[in-house]
PyMOL Python script that loads the backbone (N, CA, C, O; Angstrom):
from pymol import cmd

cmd.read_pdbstr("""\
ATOM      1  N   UNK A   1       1.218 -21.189   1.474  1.00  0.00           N
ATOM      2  CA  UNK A   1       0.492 -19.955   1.298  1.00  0.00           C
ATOM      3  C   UNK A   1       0.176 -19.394   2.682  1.00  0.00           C
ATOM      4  O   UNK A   1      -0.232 -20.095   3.608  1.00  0.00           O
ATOM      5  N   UNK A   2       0.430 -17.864   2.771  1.00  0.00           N
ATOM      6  CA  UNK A   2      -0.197 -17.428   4.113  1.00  0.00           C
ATOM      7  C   UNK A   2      -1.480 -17.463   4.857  1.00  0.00           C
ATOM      8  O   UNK A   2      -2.421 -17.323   4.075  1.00  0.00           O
ATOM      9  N   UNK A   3      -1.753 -17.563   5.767  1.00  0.00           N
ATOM     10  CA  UNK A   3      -3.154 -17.543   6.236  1.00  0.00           C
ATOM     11  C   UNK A   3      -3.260 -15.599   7.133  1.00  0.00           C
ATOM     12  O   UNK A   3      -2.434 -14.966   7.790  1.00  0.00           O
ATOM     13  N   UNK A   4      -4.550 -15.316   6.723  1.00  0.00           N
ATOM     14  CA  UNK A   4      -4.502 -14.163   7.495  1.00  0.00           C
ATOM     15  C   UNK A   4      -5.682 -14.277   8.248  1.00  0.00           C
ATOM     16  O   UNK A   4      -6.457 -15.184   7.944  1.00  0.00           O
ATOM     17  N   UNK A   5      -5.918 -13.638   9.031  1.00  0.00           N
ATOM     18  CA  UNK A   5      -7.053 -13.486  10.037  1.00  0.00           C
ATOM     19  C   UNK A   5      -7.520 -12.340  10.100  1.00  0.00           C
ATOM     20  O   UNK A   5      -6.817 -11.449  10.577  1.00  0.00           O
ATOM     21  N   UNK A   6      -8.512 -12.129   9.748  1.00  0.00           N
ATOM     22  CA  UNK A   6      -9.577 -10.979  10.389  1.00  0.00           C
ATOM     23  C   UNK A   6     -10.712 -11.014  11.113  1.00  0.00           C
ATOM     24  O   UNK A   6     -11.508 -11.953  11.138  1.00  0.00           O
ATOM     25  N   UNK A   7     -10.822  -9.633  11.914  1.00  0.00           N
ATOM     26  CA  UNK A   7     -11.659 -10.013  13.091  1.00  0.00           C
ATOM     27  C   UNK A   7     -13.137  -9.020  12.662  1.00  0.00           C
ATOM     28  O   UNK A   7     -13.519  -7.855  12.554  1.00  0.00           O
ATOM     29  N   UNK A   8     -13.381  -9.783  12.588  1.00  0.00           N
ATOM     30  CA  UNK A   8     -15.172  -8.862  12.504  1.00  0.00           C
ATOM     31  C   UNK A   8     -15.947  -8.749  14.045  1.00  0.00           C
ATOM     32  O   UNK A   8     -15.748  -9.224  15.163  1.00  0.00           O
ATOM     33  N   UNK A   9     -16.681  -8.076  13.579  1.00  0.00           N
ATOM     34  CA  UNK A   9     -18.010  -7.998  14.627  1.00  0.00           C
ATOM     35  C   UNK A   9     -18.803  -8.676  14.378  1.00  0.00           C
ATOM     36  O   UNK A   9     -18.961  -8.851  13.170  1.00  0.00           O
ATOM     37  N   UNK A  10     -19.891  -9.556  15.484  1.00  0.00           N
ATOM     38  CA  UNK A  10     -21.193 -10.093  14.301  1.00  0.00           C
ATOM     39  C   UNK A  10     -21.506  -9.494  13.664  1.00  0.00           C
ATOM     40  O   UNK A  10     -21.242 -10.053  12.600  1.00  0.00           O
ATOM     41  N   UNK A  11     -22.090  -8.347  13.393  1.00  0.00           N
ATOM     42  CA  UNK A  11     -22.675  -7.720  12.891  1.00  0.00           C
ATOM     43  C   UNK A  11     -21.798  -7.610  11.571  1.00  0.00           C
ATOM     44  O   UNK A  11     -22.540  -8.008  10.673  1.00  0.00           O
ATOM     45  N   UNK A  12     -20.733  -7.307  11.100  1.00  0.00           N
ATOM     46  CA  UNK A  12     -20.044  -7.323   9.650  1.00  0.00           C
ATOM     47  C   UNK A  12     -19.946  -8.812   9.332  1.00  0.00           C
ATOM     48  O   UNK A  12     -20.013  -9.126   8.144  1.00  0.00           O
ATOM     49  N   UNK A  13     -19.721 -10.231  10.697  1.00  0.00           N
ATOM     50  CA  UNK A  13     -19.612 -11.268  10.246  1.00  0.00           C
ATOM     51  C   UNK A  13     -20.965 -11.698   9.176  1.00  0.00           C
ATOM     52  O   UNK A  13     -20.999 -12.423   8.181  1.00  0.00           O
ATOM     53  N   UNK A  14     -21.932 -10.969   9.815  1.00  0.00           N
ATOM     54  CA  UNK A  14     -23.162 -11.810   9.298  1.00  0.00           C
ATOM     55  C   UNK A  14     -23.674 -10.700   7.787  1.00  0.00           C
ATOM     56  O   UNK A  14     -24.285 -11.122   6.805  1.00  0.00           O
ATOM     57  N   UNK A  15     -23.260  -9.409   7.978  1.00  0.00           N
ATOM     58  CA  UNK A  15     -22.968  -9.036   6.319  1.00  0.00           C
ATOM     59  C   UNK A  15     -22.290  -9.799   5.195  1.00  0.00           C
ATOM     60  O   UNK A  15     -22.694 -10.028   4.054  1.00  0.00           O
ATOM     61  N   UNK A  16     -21.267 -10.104   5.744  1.00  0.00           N
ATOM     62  CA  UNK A  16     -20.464 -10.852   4.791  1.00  0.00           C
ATOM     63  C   UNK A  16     -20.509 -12.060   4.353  1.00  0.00           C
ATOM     64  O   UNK A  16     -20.056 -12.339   3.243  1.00  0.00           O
ATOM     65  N   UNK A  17     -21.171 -13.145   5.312  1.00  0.00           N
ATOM     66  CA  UNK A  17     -21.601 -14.301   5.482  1.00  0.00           C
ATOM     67  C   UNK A  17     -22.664 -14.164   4.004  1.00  0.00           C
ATOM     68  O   UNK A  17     -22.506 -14.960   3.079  1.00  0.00           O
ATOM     69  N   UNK A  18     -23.704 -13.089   3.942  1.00  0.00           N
ATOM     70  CA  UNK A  18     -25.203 -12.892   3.787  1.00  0.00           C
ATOM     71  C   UNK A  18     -24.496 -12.318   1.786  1.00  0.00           C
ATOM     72  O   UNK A  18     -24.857 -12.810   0.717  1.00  0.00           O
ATOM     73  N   UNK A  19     -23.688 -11.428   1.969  1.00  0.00           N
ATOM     74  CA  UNK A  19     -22.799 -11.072   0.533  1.00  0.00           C
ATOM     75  C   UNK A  19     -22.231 -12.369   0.205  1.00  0.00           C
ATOM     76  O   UNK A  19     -22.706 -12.837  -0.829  1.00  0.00           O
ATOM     77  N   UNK A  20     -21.200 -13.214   0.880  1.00  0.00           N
ATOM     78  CA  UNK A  20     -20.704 -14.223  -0.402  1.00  0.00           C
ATOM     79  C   UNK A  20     -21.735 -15.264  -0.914  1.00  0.00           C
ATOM     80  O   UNK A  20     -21.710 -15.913  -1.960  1.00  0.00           O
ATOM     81  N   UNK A  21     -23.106 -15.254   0.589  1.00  0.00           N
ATOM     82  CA  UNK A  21     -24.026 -16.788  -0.596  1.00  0.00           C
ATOM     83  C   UNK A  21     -24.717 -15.970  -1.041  1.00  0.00           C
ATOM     84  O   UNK A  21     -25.662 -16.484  -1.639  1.00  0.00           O
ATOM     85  N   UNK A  22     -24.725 -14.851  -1.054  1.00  0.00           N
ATOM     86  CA  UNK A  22     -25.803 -13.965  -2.164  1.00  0.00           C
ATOM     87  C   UNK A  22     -25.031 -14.241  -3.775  1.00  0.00           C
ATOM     88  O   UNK A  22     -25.628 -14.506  -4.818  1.00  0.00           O
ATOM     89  N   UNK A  23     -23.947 -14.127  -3.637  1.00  0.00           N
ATOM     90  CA  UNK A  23     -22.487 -14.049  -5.259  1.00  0.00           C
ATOM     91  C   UNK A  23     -22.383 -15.314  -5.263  1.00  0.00           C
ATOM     92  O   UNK A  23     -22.396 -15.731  -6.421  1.00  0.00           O
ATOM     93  N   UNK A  24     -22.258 -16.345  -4.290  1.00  0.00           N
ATOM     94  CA  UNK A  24     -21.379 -17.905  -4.335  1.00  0.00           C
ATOM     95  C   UNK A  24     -20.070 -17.508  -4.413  1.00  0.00           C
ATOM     96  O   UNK A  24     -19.597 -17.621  -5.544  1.00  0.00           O
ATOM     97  N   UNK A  25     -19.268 -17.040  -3.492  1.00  0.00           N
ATOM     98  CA  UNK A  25     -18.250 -17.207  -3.203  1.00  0.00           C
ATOM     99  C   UNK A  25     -17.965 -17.272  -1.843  1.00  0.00           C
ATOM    100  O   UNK A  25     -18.734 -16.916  -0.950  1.00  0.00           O
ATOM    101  N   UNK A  26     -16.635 -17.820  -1.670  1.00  0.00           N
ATOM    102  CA  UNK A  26     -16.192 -18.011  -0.587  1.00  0.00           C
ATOM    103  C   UNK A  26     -16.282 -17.098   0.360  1.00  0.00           C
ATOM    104  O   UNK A  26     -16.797 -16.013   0.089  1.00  0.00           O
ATOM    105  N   UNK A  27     -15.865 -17.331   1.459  1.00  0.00           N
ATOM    106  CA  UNK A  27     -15.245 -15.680   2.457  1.00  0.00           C
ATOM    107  C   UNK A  27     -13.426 -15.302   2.161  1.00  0.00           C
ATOM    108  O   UNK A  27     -12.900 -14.363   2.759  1.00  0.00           O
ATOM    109  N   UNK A  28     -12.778 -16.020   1.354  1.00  0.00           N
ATOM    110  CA  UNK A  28     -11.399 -15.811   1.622  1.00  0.00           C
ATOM    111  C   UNK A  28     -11.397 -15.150   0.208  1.00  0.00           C
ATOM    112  O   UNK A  28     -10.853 -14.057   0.054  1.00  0.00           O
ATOM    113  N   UNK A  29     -12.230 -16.055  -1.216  1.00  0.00           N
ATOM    114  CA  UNK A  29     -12.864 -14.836  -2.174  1.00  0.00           C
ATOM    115  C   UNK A  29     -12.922 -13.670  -1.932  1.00  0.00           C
ATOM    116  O   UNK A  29     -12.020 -12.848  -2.093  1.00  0.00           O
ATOM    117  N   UNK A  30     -14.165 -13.457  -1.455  1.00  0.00           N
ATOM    118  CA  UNK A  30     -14.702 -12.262  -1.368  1.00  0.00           C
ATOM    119  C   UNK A  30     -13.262 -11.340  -0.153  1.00  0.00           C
ATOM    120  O   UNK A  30     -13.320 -10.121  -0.319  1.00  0.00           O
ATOM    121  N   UNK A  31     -12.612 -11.587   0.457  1.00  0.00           N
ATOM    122  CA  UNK A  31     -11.705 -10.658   1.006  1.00  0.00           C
ATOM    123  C   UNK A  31     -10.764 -10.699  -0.227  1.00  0.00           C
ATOM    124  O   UNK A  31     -10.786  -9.718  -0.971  1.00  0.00           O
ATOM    125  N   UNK A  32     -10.057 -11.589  -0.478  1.00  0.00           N
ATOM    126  CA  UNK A  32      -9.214 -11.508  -1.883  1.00  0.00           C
ATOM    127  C   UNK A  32      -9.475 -10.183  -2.631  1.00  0.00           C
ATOM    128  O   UNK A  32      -8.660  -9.260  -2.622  1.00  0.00           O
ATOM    129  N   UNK A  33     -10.747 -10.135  -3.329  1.00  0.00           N
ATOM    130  CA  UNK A  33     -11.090  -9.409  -4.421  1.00  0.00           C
ATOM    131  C   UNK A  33     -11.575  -8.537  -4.298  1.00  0.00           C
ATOM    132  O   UNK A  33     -11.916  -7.788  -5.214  1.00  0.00           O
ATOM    133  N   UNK A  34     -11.763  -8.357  -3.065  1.00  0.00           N
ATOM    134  CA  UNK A  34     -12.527  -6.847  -2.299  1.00  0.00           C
ATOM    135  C   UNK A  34     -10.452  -6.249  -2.264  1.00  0.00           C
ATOM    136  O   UNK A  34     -10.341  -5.450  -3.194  1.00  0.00           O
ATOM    137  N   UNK A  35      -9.311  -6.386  -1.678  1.00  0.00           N
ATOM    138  CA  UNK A  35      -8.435  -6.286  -1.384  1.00  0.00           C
ATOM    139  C   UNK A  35      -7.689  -5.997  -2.568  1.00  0.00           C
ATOM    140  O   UNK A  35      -6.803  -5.159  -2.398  1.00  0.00           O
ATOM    141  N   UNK A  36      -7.781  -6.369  -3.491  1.00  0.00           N
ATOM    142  CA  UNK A  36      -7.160  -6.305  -4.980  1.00  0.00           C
ATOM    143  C   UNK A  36      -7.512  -5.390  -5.972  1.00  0.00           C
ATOM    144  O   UNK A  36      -6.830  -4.828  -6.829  1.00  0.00           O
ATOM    145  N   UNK A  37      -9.394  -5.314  -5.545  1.00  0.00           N
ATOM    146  CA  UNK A  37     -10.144  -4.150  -6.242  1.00  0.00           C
ATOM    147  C   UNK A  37      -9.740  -2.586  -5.226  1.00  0.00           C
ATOM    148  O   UNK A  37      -9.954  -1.529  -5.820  1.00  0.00           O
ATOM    149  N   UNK A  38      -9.417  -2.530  -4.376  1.00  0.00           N
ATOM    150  CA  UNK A  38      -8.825  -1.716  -3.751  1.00  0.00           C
ATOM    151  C   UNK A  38      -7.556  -1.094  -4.072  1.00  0.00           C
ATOM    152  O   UNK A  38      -7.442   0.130  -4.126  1.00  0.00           O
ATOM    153  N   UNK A  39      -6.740  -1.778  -4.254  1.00  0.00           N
ATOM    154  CA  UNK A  39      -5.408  -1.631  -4.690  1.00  0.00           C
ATOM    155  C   UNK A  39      -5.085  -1.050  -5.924  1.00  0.00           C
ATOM    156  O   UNK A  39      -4.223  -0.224  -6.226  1.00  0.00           O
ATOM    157  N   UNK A  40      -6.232  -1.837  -6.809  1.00  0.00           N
ATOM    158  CA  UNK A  40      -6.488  -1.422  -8.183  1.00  0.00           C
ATOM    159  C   UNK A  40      -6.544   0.019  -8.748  1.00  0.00           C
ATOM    160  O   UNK A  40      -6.068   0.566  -9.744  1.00  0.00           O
ATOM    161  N   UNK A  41      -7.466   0.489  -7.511  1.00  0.00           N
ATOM    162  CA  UNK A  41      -8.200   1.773  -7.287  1.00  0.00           C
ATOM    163  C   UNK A  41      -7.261   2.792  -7.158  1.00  0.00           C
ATOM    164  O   UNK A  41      -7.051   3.788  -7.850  1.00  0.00           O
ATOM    165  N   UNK A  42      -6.557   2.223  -5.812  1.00  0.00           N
ATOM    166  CA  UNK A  42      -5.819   3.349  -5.762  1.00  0.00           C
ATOM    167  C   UNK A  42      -4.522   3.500  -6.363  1.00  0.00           C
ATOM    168  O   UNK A  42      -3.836   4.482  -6.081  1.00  0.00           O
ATOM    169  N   UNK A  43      -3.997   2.346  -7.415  1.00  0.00           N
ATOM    170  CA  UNK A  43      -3.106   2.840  -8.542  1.00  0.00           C
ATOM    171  C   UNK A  43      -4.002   3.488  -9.694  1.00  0.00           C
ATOM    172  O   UNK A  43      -3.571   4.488 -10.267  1.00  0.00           O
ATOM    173  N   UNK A  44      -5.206   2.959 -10.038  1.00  0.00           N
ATOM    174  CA  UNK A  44      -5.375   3.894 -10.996  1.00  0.00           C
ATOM    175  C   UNK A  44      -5.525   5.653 -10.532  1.00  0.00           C
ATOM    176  O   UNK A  44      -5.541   6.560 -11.364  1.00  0.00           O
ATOM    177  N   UNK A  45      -5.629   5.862  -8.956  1.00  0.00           N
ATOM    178  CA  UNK A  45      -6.070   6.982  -8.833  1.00  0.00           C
ATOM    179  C   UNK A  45      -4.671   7.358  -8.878  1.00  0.00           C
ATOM    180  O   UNK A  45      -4.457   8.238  -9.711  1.00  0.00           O
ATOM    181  N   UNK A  46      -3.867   7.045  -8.371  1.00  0.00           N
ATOM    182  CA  UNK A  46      -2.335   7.676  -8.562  1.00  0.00           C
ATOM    183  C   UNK A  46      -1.674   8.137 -10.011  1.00  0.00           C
ATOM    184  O   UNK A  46      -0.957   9.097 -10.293  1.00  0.00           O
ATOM    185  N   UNK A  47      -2.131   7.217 -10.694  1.00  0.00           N
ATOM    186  CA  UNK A  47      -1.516   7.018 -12.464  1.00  0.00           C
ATOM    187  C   UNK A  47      -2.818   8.280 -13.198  1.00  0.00           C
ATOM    188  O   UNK A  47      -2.656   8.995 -14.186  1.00  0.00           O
ATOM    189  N   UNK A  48      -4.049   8.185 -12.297  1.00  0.00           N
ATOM    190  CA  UNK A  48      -5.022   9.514 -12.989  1.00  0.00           C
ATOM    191  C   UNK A  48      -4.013  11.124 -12.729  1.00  0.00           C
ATOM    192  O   UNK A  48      -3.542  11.913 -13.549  1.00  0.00           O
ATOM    193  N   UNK A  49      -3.988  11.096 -10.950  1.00  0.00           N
ATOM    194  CA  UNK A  49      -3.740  11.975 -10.480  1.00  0.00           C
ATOM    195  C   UNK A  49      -1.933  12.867 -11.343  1.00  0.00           C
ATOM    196  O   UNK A  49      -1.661  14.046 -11.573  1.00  0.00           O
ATOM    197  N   UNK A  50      -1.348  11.910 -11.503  1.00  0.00           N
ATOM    198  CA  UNK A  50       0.345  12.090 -12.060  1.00  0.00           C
ATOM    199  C   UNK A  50      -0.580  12.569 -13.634  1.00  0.00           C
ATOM    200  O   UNK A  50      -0.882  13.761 -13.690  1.00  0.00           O
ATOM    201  N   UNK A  51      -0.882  11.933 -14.497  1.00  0.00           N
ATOM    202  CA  UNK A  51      -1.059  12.062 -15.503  1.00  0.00           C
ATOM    203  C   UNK A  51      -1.942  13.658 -15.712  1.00  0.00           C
ATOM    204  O   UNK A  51      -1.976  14.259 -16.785  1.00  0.00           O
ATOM    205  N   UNK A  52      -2.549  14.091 -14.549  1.00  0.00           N
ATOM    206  CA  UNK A  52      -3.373  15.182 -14.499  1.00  0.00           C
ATOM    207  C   UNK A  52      -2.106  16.108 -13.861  1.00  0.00           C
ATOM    208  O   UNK A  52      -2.440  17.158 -14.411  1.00  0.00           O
ATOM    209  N   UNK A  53      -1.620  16.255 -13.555  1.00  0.00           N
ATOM    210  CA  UNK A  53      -0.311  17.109 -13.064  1.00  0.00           C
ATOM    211  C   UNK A  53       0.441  17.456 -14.169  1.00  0.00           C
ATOM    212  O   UNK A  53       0.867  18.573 -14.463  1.00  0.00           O
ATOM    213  N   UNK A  54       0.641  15.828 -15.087  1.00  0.00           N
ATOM    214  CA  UNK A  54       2.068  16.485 -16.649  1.00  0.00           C
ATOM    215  C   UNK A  54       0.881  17.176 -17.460  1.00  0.00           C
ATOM    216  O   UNK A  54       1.314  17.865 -18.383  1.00  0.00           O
ATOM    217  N   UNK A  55      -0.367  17.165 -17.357  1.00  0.00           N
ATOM    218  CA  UNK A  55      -0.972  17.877 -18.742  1.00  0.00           C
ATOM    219  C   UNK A  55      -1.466  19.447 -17.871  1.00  0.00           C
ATOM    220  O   UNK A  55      -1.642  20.409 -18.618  1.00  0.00           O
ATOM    221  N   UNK A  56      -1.587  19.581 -16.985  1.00  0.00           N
ATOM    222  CA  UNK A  56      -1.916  20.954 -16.285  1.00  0.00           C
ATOM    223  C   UNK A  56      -0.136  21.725 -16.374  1.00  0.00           C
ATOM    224  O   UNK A  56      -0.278  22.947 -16.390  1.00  0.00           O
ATOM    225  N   UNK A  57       0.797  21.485 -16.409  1.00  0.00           N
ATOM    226  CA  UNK A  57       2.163  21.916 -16.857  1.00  0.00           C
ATOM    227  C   UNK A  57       1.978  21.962 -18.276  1.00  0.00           C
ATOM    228  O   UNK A  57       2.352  23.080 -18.630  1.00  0.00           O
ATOM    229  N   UNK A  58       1.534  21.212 -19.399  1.00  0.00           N
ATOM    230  CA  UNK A  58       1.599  21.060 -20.660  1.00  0.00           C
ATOM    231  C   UNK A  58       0.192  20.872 -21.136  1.00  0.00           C
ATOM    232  O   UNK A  58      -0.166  19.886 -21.779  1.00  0.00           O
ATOM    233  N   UNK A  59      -0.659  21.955 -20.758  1.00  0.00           N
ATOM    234  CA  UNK A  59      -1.946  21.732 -21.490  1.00  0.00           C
ATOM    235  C   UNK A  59      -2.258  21.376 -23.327  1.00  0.00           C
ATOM    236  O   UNK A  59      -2.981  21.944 -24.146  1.00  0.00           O
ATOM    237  N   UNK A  60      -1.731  20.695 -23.390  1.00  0.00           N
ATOM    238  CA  UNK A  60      -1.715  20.324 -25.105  1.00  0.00           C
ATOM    239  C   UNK A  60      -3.032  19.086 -25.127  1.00  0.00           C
ATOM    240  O   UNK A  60      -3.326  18.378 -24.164  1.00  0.00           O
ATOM    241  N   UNK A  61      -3.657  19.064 -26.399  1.00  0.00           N
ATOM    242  CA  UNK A  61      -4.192  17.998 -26.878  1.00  0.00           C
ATOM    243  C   UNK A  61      -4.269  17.720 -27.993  1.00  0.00           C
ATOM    244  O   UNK A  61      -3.233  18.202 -28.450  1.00  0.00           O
ATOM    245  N   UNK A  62      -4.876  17.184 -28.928  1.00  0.00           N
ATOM    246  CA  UNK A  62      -4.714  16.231 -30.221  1.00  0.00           C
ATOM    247  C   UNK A  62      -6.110  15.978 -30.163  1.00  0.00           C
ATOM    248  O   UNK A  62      -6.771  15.606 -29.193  1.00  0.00           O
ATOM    249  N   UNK A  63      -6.600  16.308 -31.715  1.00  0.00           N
ATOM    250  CA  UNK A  63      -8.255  15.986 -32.112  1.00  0.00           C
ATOM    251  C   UNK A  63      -8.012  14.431 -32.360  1.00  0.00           C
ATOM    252  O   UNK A  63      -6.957  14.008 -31.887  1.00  0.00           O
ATOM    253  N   UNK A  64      -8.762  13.577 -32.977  1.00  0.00           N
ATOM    254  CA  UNK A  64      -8.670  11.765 -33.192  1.00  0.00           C
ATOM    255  C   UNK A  64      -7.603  12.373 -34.771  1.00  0.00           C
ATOM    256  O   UNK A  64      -6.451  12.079 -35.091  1.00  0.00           O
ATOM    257  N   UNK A  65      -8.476  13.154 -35.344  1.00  0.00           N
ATOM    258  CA  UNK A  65      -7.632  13.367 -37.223  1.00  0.00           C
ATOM    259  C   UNK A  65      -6.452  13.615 -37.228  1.00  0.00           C
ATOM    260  O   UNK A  65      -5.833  13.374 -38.265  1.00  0.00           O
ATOM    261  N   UNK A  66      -5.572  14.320 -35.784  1.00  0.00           N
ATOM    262  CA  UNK A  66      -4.072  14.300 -35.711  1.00  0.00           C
ATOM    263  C   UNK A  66      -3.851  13.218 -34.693  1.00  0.00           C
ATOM    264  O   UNK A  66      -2.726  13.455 -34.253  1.00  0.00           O
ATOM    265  N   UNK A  67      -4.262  12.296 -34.167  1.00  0.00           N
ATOM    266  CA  UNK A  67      -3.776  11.544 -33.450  1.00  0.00           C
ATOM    267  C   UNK A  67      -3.372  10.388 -34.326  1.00  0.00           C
ATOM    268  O   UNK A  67      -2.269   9.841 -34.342  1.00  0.00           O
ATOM    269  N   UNK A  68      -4.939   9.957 -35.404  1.00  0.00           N
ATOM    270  CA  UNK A  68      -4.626   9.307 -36.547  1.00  0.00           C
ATOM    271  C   UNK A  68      -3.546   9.653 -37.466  1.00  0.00           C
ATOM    272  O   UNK A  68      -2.897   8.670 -37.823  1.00  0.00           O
ATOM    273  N   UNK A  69      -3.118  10.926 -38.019  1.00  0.00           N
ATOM    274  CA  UNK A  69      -1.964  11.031 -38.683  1.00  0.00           C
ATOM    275  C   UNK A  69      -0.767  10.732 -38.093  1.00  0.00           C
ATOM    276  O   UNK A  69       0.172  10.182 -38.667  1.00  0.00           O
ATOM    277  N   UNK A  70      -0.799  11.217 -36.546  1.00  0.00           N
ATOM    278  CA  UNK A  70       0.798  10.998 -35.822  1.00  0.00           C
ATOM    279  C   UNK A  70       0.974   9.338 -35.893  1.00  0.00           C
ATOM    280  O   UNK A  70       1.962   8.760 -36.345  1.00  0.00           O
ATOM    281  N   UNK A  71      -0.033   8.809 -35.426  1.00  0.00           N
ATOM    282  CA  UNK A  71       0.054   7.132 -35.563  1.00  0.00           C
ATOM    283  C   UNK A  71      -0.126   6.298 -36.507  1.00  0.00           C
ATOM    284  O   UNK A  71      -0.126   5.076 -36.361  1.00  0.00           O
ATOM    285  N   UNK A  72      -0.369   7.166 -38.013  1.00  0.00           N
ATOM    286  CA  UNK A  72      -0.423   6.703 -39.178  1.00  0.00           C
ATOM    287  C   UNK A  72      -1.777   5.601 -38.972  1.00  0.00           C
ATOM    288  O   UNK A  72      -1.509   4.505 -39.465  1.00  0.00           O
ATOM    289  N   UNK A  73      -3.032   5.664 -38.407  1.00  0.00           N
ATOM    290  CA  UNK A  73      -3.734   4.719 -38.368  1.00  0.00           C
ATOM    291  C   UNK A  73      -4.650   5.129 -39.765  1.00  0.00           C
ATOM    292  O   UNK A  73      -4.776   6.264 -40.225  1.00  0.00           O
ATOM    293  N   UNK A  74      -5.089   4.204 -40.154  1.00  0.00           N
ATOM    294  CA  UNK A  74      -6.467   4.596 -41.236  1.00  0.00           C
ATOM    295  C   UNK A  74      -7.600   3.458 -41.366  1.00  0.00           C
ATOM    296  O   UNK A  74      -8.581   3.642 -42.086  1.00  0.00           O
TER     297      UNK A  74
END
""", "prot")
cmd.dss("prot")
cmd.show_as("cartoon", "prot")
cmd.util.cbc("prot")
cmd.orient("prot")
């Protein structure tokens, strides 16, 4: 597995130090999932942003009572 290195300042070292025993997690945790929740972010903002582009070309919508008929739900 890779090892990465990051360089803090004291001053962010001892934020971060002060955040993972506040949660109980690690420091390689807490970069992990800070790094992933990021990523997360900015695919969902991409997949918001695209999806807001095809309906501003095709302003259409569907009440739940035709969404239920098109999908036959009951």
């Amino acid at each position: 597995m890779p090892v990465v290195s990051v360089h803090l300042t004291d001053e962010e070292s001892k934020l971060v130090e002060r955040y993972c025993a506040k949660h109980g997690m690690s420091l390689s945790d807490a970069f992990k999932t800070a790094l992933i929740e990021k990523i997360e972010d900015e695919y969902d903002l991409a997949q918001y942003e695209a999806a807001k582009k095809r309906f501003d070309k095709n302003p259409v919508s569907f009440s739940l009572d035709e969404t239920r008929k098109e999908l036959i739900v009951r």
